[in-house]
MIFIGU-899697 format. One line per field, with one value per residue (C-alpha): z, y negated, x negated; residue in one letter. Coordinates in steps of 0.25 Angstrom, whole numbers. Each point is the difference from the previous one (the first is absolute). Example, Ala and Ser with C-alpha at 12.3 -4.5 7.8 and 13.67 -1.06 7.14 Angstrom:
REM MIFIGU-899697
pz <- 31,-2 $
py <- 18,-14 $
px <- -49,-6 $
aa <- A,S $
***
This chain:
REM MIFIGU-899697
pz <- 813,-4,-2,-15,1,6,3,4,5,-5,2,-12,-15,-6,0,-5,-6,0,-7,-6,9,7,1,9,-8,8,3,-7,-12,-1,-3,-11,-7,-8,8,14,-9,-13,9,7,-14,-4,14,1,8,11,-3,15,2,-8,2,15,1,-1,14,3,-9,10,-13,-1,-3,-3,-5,-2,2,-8,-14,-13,-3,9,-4,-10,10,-13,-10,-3,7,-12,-9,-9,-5,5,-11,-13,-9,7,7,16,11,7,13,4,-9,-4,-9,3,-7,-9,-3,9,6,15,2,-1,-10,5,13,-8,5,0,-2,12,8,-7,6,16,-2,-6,14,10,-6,-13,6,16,-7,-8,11,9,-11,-1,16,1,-12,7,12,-6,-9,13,6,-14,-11,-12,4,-9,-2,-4,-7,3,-11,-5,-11,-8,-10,-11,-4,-14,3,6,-7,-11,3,15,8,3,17,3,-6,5,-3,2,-7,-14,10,5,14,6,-2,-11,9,9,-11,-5,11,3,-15,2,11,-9,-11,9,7,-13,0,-12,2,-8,4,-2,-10,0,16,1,13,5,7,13,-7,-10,10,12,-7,0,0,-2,14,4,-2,-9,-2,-7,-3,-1,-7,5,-10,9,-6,7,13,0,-8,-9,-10,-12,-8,5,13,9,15,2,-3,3,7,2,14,5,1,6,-6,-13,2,5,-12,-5,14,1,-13,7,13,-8,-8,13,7,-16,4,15,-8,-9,11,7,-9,2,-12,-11,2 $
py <- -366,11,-3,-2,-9,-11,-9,-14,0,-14,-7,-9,5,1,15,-1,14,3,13,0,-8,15,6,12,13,13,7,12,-7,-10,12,3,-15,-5,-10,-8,-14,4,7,-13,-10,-2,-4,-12,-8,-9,-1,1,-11,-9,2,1,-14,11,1,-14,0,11,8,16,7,14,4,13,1,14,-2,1,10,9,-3,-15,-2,-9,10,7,14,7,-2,-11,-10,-13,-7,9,1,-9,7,0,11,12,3,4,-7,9,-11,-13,-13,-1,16,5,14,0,13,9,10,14,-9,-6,-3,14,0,3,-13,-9,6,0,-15,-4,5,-5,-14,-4,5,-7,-12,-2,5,-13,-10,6,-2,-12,-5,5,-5,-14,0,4,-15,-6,1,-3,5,-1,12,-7,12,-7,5,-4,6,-5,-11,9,14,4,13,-5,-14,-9,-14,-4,3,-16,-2,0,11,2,12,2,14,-11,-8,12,0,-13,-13,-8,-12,8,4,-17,-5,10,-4,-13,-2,9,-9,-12,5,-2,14,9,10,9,4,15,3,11,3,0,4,16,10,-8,-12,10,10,-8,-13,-1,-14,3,4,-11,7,-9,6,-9,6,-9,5,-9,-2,2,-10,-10,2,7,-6,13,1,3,13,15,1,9,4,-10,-11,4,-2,-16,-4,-7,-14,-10,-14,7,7,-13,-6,14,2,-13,2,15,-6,-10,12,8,-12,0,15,-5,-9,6,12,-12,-7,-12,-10,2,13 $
px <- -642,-10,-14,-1,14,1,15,2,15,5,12,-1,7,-13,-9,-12,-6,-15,-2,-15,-8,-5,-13,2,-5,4,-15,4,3,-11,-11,8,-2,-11,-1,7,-4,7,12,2,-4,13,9,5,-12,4,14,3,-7,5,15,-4,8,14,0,1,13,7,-2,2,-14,-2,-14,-7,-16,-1,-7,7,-8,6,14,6,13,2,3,12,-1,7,-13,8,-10,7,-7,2,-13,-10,-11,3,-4,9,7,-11,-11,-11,-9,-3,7,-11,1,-10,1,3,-2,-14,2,5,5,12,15,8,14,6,-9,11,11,-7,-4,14,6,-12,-2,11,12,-2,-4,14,7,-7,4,15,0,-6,9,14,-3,-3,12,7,-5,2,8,-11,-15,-12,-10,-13,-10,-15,-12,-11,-10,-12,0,-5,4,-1,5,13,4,-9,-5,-2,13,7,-1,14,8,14,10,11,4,6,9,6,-5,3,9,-4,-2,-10,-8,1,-5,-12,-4,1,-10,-9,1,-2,-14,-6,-4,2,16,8,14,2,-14,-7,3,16,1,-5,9,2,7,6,7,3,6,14,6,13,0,-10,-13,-10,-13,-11,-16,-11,-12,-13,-10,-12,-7,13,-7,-13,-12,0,-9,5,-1,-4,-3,-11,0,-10,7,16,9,-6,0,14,-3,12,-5,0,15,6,6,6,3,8,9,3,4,11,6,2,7,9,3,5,8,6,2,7,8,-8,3,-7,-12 $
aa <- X,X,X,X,X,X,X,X,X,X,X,X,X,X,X,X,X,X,X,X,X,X,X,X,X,X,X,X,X,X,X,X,X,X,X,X,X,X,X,X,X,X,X,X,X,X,X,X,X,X,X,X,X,X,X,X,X,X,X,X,X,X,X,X,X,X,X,X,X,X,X,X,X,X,X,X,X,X,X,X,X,X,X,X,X,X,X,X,X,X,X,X,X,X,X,X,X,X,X,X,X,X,X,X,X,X,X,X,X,X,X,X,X,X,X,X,X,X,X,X,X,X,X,X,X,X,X,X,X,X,X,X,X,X,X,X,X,X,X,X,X,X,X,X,X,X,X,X,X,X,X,X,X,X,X,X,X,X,X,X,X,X,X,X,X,X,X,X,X,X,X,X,X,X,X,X,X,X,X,X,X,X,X,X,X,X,X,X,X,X,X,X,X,X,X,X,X,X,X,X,X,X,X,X,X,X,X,X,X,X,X,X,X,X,X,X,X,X,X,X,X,X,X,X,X,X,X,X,X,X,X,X,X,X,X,X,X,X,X,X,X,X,X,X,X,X,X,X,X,X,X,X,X,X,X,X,X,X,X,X,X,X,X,X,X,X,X,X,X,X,X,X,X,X,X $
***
């Protein structure tokens, strides 16, 4: 454990990832921004909170509280686009999601920063999930690698139309069992709240490079809408109104389906029936 990662050691074949929910800017970077608001605008709020419930499941946790804006531990390192012609953000993200410059001019990203901030925050955070998963396939034989996000409702720059609240990937099918990846969608469809199965978020670099379920890794990403368990307003948003307070009577019925498609990855983990 550093003090930007944090690791709940559990014994249960489920490891939960959190890899946007920071806010930690180093000081020497932060003067460089056009602002610690804007920086900050696109983690995923409160995400932390809401899945705080992983615990109680004896569920593997691994979270990082540096921004994204410092280093995206959700983007393929080599500079592929992981999702080919649609407008997304770098390695190391140097515009907002809606476009907006991060840095100040003459202050901007240099070339060599990507490299340093690969090695201090990417490269330990992969190493923590590939640990944590062998040590878990060492107590099991199928584990489940469950990718938490979230992101605002509305983004013309990054999909049309408001984004549907539960939005599942799982790299095309490729990166866990078919029967996983059922019965998460199926307690989606029953909240009577909007899902897609691998739409315009199939799964980022996590669920992409650490999935192997032929060896009994099965890695699932769930994209919140933030509108699922925030009362997010809906359209641009300003530093006076964003990130909307975290409000648990408002979170419980999202909160409720997550809880019951985390006990579906014990399940299926375990071989218990029907997942």
């Amino acid at each position: 454990m550093t003090d930007w990662l944090t690791i709940r050691h559990g014994q249960a074949p489920l490891l939960v990832s959190i890899p946007h929910t920071g806010t930690d800017i180093p000081p020497q970077l932060e003067g460089r921004l056009v602002s610690p608001w804007l920086a900050r605008k696109d983690a995923d709020w409160w995400i932390e909170r809401l899945y705080d419930f992983a615990a109680d499941l004896d569920a593997t946790i691994v979270r990082t509280a540096i921004s994204r804006t410092v280093v995206d531990v959700n983007r393929d390192p080599s500079g592929i686009s992981l999702y080919p012609g649609q407008a997304t953000t770098e390695l190391c993200p140097t515009t907002s999601f809606d476009g907006e410059p991060l840095y100040r001019p003459g202050a901007e990203l240099r070339l060599e920063e990507t490299g340093e901030r690969r090695a201090s925050y990417f490269d330990p955070y992969h190493a923590a999930l590939a640990a944590e998963l062998h040590r878990l396939r060492g107590l099991h034989d199928r584990v489940v690698l469950y990718d938490c996000h979230s992101i605002r409702s509305v983004i013309p720059r990054l999909f049309d139309g408001e984004l549907p609240v539960f939005n599942i990937g799982t790299n095309s099918s490729a990166s866990c069992a078919p029967e996983l990846a059922a019965a998460v969608e199926r307690l989606c469809g029953s909240s009577g709240m909007s899902h897609v199965i691998n739409g315009r978020f199939k799964g980022g670099f996590i669920t992409r490079h650490h999935a192997a379920p032929e060896r009994g890794i099965h890695a699932v990403q769930m994209e919140l809408a933030c509108r699922g368990y925030m009362a997010e307003k809906p359209g641009p948003v300003s530093e006076a109104d964003w990130p909307v307070p975290y409000d648990e009577t408002y979170a419980a019925p999202i909160r409720a389906v997550l809880q019951n498609i985390l006990k579906a990855a014990l399940a299926f983990a375990r071989h218990e029936g029907t997942a």
